[in-house]
GUNUDO-865123 format. One record per residue (C-alpha): residue number from 0; x, y, z. Coordinates in Angstrom, 1 decimal. Layout:
// GUNUDO-865123
r seq: NUM	xx: X	yy: Y	zz: Z
...
END
This chain:
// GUNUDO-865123
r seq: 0	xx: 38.5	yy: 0.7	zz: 1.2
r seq: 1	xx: 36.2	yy: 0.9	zz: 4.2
r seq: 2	xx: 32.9	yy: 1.7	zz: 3.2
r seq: 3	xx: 30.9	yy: 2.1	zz: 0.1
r seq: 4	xx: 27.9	yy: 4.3	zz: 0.1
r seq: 5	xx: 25.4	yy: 3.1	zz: -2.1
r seq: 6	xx: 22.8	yy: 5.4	zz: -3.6
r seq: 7	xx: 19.3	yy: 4.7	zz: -5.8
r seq: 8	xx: 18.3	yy: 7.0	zz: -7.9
r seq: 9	xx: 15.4	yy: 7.6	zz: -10.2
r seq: 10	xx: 14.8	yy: 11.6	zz: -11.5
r seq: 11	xx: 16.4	yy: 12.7	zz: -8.4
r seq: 12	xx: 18.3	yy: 15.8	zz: -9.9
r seq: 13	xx: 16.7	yy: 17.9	zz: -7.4
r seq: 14	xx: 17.6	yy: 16.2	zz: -4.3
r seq: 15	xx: 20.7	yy: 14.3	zz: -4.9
r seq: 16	xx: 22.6	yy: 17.2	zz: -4.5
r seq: 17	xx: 21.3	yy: 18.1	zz: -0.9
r seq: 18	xx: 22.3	yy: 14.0	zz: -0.3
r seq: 19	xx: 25.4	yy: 14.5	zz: -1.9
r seq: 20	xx: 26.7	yy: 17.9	zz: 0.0
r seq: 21	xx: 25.7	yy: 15.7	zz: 3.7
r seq: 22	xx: 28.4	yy: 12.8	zz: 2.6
r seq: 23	xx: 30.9	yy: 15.2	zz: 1.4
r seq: 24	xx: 30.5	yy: 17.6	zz: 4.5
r seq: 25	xx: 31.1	yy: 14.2	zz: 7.0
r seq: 26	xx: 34.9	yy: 14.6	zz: 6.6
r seq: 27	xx: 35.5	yy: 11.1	zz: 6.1
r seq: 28	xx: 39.4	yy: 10.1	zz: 4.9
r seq: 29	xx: 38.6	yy: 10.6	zz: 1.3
r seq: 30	xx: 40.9	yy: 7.3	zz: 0.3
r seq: 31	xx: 38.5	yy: 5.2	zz: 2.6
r seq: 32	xx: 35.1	yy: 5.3	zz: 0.9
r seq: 33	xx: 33.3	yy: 6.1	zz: -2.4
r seq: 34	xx: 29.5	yy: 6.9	zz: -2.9
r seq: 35	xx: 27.6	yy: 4.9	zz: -5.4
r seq: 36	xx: 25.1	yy: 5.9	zz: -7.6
r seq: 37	xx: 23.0	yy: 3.9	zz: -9.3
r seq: 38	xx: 20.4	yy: 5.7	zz: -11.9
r seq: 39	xx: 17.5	yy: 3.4	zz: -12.3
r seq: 40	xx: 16.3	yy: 5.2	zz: -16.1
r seq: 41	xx: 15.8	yy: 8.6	zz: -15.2
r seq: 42	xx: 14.4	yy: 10.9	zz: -17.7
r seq: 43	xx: 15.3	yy: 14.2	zz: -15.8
r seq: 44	xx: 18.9	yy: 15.7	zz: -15.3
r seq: 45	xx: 20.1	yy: 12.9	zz: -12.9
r seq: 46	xx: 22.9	yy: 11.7	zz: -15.0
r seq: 47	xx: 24.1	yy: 14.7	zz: -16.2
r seq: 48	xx: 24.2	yy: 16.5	zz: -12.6
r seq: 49	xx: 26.2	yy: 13.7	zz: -11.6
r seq: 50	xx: 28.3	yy: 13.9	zz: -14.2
r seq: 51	xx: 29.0	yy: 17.3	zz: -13.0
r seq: 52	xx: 29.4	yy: 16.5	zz: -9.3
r seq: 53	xx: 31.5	yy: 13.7	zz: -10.3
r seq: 54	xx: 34.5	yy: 15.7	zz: -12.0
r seq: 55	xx: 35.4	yy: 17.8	zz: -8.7
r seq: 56	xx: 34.6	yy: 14.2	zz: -6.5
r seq: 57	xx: 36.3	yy: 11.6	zz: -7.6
r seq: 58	xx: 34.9	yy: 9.5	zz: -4.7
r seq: 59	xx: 31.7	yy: 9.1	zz: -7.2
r seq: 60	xx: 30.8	yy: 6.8	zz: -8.9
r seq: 61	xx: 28.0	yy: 6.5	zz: -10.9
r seq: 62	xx: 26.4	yy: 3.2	zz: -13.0
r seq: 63	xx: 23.3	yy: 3.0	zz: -14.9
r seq: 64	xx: 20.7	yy: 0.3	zz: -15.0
r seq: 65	xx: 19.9	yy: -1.1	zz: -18.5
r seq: 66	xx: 16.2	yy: -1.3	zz: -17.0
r seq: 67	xx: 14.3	yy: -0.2	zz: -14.3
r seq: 68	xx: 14.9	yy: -2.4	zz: -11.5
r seq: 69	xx: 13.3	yy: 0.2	zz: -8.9
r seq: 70	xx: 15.3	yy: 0.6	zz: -6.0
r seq: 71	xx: 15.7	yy: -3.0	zz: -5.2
r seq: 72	xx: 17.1	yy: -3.9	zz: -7.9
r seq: 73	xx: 18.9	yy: -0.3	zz: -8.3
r seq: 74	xx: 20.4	yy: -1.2	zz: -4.7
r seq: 75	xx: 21.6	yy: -4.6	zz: -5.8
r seq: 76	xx: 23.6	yy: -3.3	zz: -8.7
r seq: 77	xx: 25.4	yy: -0.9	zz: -6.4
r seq: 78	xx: 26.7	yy: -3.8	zz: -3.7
r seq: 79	xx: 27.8	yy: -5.8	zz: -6.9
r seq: 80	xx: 29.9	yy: -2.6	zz: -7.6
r seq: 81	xx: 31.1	yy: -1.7	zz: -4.3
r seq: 82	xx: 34.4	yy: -2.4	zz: -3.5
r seq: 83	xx: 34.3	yy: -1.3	zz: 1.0
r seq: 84	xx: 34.0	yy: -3.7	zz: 3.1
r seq: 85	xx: 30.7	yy: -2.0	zz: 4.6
r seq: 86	xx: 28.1	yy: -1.1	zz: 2.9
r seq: 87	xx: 25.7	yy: 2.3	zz: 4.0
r seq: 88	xx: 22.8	yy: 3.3	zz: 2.2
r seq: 89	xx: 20.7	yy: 5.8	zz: 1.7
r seq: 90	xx: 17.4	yy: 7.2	zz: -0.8
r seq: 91	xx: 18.3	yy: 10.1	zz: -2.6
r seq: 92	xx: 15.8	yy: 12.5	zz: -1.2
r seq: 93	xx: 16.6	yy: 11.9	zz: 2.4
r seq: 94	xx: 20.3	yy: 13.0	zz: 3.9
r seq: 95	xx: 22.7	yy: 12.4	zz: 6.2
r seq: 96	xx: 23.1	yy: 14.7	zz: 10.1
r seq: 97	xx: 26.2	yy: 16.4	zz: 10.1
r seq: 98	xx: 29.1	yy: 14.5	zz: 11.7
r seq: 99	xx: 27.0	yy: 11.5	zz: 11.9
r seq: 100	xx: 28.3	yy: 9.1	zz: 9.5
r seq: 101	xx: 31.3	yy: 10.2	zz: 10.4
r seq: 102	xx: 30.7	yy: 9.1	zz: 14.1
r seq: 103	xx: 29.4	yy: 5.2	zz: 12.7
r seq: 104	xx: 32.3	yy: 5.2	zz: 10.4
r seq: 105	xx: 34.6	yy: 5.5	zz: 13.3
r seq: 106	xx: 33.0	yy: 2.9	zz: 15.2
r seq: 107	xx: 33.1	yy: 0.9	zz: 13.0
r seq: 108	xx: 36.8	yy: 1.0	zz: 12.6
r seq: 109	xx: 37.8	yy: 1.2	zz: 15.7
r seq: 110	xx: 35.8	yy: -1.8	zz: 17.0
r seq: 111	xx: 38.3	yy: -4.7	zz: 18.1
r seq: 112	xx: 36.7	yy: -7.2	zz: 15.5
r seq: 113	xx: 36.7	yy: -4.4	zz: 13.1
r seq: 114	xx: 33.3	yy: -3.9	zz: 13.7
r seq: 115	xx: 30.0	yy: -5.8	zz: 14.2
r seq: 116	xx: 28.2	yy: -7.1	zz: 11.2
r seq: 117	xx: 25.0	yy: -4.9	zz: 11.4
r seq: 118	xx: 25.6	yy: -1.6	zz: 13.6
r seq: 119	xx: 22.0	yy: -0.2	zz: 13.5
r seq: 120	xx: 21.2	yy: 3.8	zz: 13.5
r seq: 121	xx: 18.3	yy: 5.9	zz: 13.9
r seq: 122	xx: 16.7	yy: 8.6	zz: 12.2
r seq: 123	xx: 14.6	yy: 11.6	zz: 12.8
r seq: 124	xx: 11.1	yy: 12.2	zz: 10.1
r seq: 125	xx: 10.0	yy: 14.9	zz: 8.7
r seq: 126	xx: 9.4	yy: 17.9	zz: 6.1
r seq: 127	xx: 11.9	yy: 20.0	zz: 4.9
r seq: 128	xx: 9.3	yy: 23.3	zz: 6.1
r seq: 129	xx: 9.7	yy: 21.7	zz: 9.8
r seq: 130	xx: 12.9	yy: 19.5	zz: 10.8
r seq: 131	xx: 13.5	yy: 17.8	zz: 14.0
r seq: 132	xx: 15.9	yy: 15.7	zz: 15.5
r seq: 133	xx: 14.2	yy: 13.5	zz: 17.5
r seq: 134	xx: 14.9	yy: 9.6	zz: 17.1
r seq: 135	xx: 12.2	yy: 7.7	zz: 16.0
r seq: 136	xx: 13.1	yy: 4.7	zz: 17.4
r seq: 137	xx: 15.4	yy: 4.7	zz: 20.7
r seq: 138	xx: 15.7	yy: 0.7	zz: 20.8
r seq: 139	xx: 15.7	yy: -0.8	zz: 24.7
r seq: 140	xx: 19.4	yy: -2.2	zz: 24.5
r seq: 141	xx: 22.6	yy: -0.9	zz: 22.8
r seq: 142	xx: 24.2	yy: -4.2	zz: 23.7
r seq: 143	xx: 26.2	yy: -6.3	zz: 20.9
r seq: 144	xx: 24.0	yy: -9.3	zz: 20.1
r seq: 145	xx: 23.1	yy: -11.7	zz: 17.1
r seq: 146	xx: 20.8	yy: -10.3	zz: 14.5
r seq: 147	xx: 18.1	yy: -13.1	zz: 15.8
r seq: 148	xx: 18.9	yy: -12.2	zz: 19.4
r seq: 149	xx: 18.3	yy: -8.6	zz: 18.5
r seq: 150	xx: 15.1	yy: -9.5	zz: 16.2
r seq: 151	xx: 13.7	yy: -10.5	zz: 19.5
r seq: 152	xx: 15.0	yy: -8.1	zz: 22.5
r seq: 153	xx: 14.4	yy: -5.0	zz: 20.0
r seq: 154	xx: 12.5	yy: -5.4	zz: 17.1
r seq: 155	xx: 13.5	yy: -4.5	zz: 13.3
r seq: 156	xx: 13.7	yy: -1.9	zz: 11.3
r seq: 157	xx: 12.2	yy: -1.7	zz: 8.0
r seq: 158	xx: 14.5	yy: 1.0	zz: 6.1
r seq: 159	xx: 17.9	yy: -0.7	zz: 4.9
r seq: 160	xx: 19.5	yy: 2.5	zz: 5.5
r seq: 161	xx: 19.3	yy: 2.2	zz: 9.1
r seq: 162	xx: 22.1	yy: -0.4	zz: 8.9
r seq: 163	xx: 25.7	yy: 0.2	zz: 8.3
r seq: 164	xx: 26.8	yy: -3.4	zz: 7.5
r seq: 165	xx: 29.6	yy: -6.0	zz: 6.1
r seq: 166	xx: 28.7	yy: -6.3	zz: 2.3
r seq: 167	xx: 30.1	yy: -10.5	zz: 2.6
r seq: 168	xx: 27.0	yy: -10.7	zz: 4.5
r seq: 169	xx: 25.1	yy: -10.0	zz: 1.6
r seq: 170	xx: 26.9	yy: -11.0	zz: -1.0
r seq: 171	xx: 28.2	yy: -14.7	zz: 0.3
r seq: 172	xx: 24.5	yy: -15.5	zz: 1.5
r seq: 173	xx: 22.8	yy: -14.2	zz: -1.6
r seq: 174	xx: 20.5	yy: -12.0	zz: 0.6
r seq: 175	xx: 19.3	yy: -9.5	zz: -2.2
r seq: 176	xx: 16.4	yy: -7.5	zz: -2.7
r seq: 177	xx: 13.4	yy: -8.0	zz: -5.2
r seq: 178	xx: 13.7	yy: -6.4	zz: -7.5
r seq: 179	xx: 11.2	yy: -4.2	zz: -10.1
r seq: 180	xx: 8.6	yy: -4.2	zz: -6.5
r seq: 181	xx: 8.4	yy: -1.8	zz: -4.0
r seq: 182	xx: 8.1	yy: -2.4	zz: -0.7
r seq: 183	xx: 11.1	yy: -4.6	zz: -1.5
r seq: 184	xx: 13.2	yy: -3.6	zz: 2.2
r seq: 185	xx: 10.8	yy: -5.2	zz: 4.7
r seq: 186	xx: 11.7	yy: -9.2	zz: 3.8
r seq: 187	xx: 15.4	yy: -7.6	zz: 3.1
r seq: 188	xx: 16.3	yy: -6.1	zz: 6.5
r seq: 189	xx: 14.5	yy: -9.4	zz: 8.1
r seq: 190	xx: 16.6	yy: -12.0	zz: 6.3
r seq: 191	xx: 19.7	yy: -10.8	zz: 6.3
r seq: 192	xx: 19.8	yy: -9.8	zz: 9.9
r seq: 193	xx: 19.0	yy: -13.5	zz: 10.4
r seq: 194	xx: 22.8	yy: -13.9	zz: 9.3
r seq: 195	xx: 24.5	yy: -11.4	zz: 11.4
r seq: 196	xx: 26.5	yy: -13.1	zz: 14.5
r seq: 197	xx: 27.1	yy: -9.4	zz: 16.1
r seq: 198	xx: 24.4	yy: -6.8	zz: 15.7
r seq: 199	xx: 24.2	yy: -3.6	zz: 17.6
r seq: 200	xx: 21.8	yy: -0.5	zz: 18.1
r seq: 201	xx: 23.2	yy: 3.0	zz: 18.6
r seq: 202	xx: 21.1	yy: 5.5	zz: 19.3
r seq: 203	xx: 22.7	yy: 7.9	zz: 16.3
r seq: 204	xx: 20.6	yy: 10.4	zz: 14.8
r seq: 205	xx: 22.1	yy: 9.1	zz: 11.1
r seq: 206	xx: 19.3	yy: 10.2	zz: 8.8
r seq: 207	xx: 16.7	yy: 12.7	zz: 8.0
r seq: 208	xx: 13.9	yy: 10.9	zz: 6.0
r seq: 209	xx: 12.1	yy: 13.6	zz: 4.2
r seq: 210	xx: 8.6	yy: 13.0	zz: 4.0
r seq: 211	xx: 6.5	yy: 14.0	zz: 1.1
r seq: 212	xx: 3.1	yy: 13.5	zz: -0.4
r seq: 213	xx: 5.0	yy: 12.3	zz: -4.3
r seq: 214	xx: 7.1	yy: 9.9	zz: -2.6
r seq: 215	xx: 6.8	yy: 6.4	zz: -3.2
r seq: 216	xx: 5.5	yy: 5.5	zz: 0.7
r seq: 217	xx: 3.5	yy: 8.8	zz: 0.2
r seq: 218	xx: 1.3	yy: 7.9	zz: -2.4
r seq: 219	xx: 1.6	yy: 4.5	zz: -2.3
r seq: 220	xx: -2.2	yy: 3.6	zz: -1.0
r seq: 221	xx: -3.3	yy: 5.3	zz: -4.4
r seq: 222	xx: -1.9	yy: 2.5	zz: -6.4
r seq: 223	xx: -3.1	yy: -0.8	zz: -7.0
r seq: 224	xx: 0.1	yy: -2.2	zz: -8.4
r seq: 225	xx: 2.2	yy: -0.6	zz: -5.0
r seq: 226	xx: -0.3	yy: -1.9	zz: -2.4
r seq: 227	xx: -0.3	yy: -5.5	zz: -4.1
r seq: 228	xx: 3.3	yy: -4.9	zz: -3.7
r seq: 229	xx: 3.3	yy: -4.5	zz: -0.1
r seq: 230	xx: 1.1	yy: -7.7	zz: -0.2
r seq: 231	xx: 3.3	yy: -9.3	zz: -2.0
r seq: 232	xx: 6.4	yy: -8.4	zz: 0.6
r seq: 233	xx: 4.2	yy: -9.8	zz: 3.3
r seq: 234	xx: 3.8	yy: -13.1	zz: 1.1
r seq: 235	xx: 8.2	yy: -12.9	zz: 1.7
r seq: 236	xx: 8.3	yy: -12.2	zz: 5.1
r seq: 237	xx: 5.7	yy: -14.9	zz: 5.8
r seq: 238	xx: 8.2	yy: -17.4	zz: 3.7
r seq: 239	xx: 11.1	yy: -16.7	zz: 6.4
r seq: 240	xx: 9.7	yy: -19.1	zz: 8.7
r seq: 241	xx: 11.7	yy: -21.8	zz: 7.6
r seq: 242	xx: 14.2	yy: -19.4	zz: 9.1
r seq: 243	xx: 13.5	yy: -19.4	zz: 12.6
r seq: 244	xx: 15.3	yy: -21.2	zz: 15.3
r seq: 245	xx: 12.5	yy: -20.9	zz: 17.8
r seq: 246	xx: 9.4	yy: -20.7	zz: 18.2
r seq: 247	xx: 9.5	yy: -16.9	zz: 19.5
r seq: 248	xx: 11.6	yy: -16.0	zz: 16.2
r seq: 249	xx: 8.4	yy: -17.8	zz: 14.2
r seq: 250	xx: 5.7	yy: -15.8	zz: 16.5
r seq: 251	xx: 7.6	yy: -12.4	zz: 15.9
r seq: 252	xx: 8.2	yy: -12.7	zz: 11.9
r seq: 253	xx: 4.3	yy: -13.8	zz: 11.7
r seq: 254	xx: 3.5	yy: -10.6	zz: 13.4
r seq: 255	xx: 5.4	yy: -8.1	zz: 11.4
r seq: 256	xx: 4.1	yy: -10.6	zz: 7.9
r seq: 257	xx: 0.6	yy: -10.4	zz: 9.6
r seq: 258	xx: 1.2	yy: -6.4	zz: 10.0
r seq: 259	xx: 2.2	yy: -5.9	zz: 6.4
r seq: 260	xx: -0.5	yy: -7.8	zz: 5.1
r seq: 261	xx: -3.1	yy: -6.0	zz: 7.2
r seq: 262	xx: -1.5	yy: -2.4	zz: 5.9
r seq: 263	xx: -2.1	yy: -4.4	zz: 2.4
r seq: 264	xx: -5.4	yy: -5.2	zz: 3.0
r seq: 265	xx: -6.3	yy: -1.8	zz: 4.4
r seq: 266	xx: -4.7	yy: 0.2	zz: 1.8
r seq: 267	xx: -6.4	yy: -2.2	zz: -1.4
r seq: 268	xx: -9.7	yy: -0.5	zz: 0.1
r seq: 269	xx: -8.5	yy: 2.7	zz: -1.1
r seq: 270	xx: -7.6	yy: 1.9	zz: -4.8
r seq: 271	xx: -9.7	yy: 1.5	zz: -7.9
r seq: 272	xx: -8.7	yy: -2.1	zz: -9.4
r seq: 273	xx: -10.6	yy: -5.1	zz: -11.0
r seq: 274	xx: -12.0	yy: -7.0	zz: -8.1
r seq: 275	xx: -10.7	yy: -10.3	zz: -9.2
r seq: 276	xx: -7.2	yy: -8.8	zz: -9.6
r seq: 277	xx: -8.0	yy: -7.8	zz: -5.8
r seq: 278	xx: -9.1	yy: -11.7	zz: -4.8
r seq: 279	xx: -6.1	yy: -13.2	zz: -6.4
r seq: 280	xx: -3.4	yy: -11.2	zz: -4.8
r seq: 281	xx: -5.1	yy: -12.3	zz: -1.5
r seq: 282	xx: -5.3	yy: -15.9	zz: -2.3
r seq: 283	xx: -1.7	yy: -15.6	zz: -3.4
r seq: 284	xx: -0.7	yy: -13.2	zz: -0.8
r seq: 285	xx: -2.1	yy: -14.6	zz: 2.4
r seq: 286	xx: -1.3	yy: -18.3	zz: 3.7
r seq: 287	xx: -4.3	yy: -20.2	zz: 4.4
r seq: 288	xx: -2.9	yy: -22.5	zz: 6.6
r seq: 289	xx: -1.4	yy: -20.2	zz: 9.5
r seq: 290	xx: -3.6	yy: -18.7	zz: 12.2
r seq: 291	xx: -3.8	yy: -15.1	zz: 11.3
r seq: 292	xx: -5.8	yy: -12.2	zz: 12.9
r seq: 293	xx: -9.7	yy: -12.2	zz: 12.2
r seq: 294	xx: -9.7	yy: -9.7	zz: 9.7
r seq: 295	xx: -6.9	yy: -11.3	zz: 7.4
r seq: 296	xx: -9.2	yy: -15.1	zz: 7.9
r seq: 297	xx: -12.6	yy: -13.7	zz: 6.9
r seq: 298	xx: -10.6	yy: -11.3	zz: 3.8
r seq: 299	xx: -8.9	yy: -15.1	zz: 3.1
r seq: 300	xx: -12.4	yy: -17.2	zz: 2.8
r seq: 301	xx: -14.3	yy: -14.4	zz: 1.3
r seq: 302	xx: -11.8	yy: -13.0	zz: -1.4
r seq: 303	xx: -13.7	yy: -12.1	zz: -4.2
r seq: 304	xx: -17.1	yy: -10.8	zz: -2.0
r seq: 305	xx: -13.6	yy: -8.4	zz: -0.2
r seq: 306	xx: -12.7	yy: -7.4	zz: -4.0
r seq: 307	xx: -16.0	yy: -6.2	zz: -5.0
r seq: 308	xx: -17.0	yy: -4.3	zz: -1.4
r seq: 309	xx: -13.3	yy: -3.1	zz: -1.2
r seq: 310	xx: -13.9	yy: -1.3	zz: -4.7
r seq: 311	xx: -17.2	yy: -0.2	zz: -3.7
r seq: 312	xx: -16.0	yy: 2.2	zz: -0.9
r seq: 313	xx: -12.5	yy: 2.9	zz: -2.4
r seq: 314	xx: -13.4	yy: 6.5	zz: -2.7
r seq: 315	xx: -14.7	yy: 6.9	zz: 1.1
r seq: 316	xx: -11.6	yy: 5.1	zz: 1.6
r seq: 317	xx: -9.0	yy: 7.0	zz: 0.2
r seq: 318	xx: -10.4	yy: 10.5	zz: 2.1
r seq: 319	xx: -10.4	yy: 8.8	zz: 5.0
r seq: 320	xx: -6.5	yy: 7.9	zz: 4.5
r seq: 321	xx: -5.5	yy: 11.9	zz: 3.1
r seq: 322	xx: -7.5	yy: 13.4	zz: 5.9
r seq: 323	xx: -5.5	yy: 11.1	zz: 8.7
r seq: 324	xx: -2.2	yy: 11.8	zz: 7.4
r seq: 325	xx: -2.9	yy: 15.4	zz: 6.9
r seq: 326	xx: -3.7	yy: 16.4	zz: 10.1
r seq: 327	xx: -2.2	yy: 13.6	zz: 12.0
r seq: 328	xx: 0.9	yy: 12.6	zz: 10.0
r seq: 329	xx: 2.0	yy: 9.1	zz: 8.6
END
């Protein structure tokens, strides 16, 4: 089997279907793939919908955590499972562009090698009351390059279901995600393109990322626990500098650690939370021994006087944030 599509899933009975319909409507060889999904607890119709789907597809497959893992851990399960030799993901709200996975599928195949280890896709956001198609991210090269040469010429992206990728590379190097955190792809998609000899960019519209004020990334300045998350992912980007080859590679993954922290930072102004909660996730969270941005030094010396003033204007805060995304999007 070629490719395994892997799915998390948690009380998505009224999008999974939508998902589900965009794979089946690829035309993909149907002895050449299966779909995954991987139920982290729901306590809506998830599991029974699948059930259903499941009888007239017997390309589905659906597993069960025995806890919730979030989609980390939801994802990790699923590799484990899979038995293609790539791996494609993608979140159960969001679906695939007709004819696109199709269109990476055969690439794939029909590469010489049998395919690079990453081939990277883009994606178009938006709401379902107004879709586009334009690419978000239209990368400068499309050439085939290692994942550290492309880290540098290109950039990232975040989202794991951007990539279309060998599952050995995950598996043999133990690159999986945290699990029971959000914010748990940023570190992922970093590391394990660190391990990629051939990485490439195509600029494929692949997904359509629904955006919505009750997902996770929608709400996620509200929460304390989320935004120390996102913290806490910056703390595991910033640990992948024992990674780097050279000194560029160690500049660029500061950057996007310094970014993440910084979103951190910014977001913990908008939620209500003990202030020493808020001072030890910074001392934990932020190295005090590299050179980072202004901000993220005087938040580092001053914790605990940054917990209580953060609390203070949470509430100013958190307008300002909903007003921005409103009218200017996220």
């Amino acid at each position: 089997m070629f490719l395994s599509i892997v799915i998390p899933i948690y009380n998505g009975a009224d999008t999974i279907k939508r998902c589900l319909d965009s794979i089946w409507n690829q035309g993909l060889p149907e002895n050449d793939f299966e779909v995954i999904c991987v139920d982290d607890c729901s306590k809506d119709d998830t599991i029974f919908l699948l059930s259903e789907i499941a009888k007239e597809h017997p390309q589905l497959k659906v597993v069960k955590n025995r806890e919730s893992l979030r989609a980390g851990g939801a994802r990790n399960h699923g590799v484990r499972e899979a038995q293609g030799r790539y791996i494609q993901f993608i979140d159960a709200d969001d679906y695939f562009h007709p004819g696109s996975l199709k269109t990476a599928y055969l690439y794939q195949k029909e590469m010489a090698s049998g395919g690079v280890d990453i081939l990277v896709c883009d994606f178009a956001r938006h709401t379902l009351q107004k879709v586009n198609d334009e690419l978000v991210h239209r990368f400068p090269s499309t050439d085939i390059m290692t994942g550290r040469k492309f880290f540098v010429v290109n950039s990232l992206p975040y989202a794991p279901w951007k990539y279309m990728f060998r599952r050995e590379l995950m598996i043999d190097n133990k690159i999986f995600f945290a699990e029971k955190v959000s914010c748990e792809d940023v570190d992922w998609s970093h590391k394990i393109a660190f391990y990629a000899k051939t990485m490439q960019y195509k600029p494929i519209l692949l997904t359509h990322y629904i955006l919505s004020e009750s997902s996770q990334t929608g709400s996620e300045y509200k929460k304390a626990t989320t935004v120390f998350h996102r913290l806490m992912a910056g703390k595991r980007l910033t640990d992948l500098v024992h990674l780097c080859n050279t000194d560029e590679e160690k500049s660029r993954i500061i950057a996007v650690a310094q970014q993440t922290l910084l979103n951190g930072v910014i977001f913990l102004c908008a939620v209500f939370s003990n202030p020493v909660k808020k001072a030890d996730i910074v001392r934990d969270c932020i190295d005090n021994q590299l050179n980072w941005r202004k901000e993220l030094r005087i938040i580092r010396r001053f914790p605990l006087m940054y917990g209580l003033a953060s609390t203070a204007i949470a509430p100013l805060f958190r307008t300002a944030i909903y007003i921005r995304r409103k009218f200017f999007g996220r």
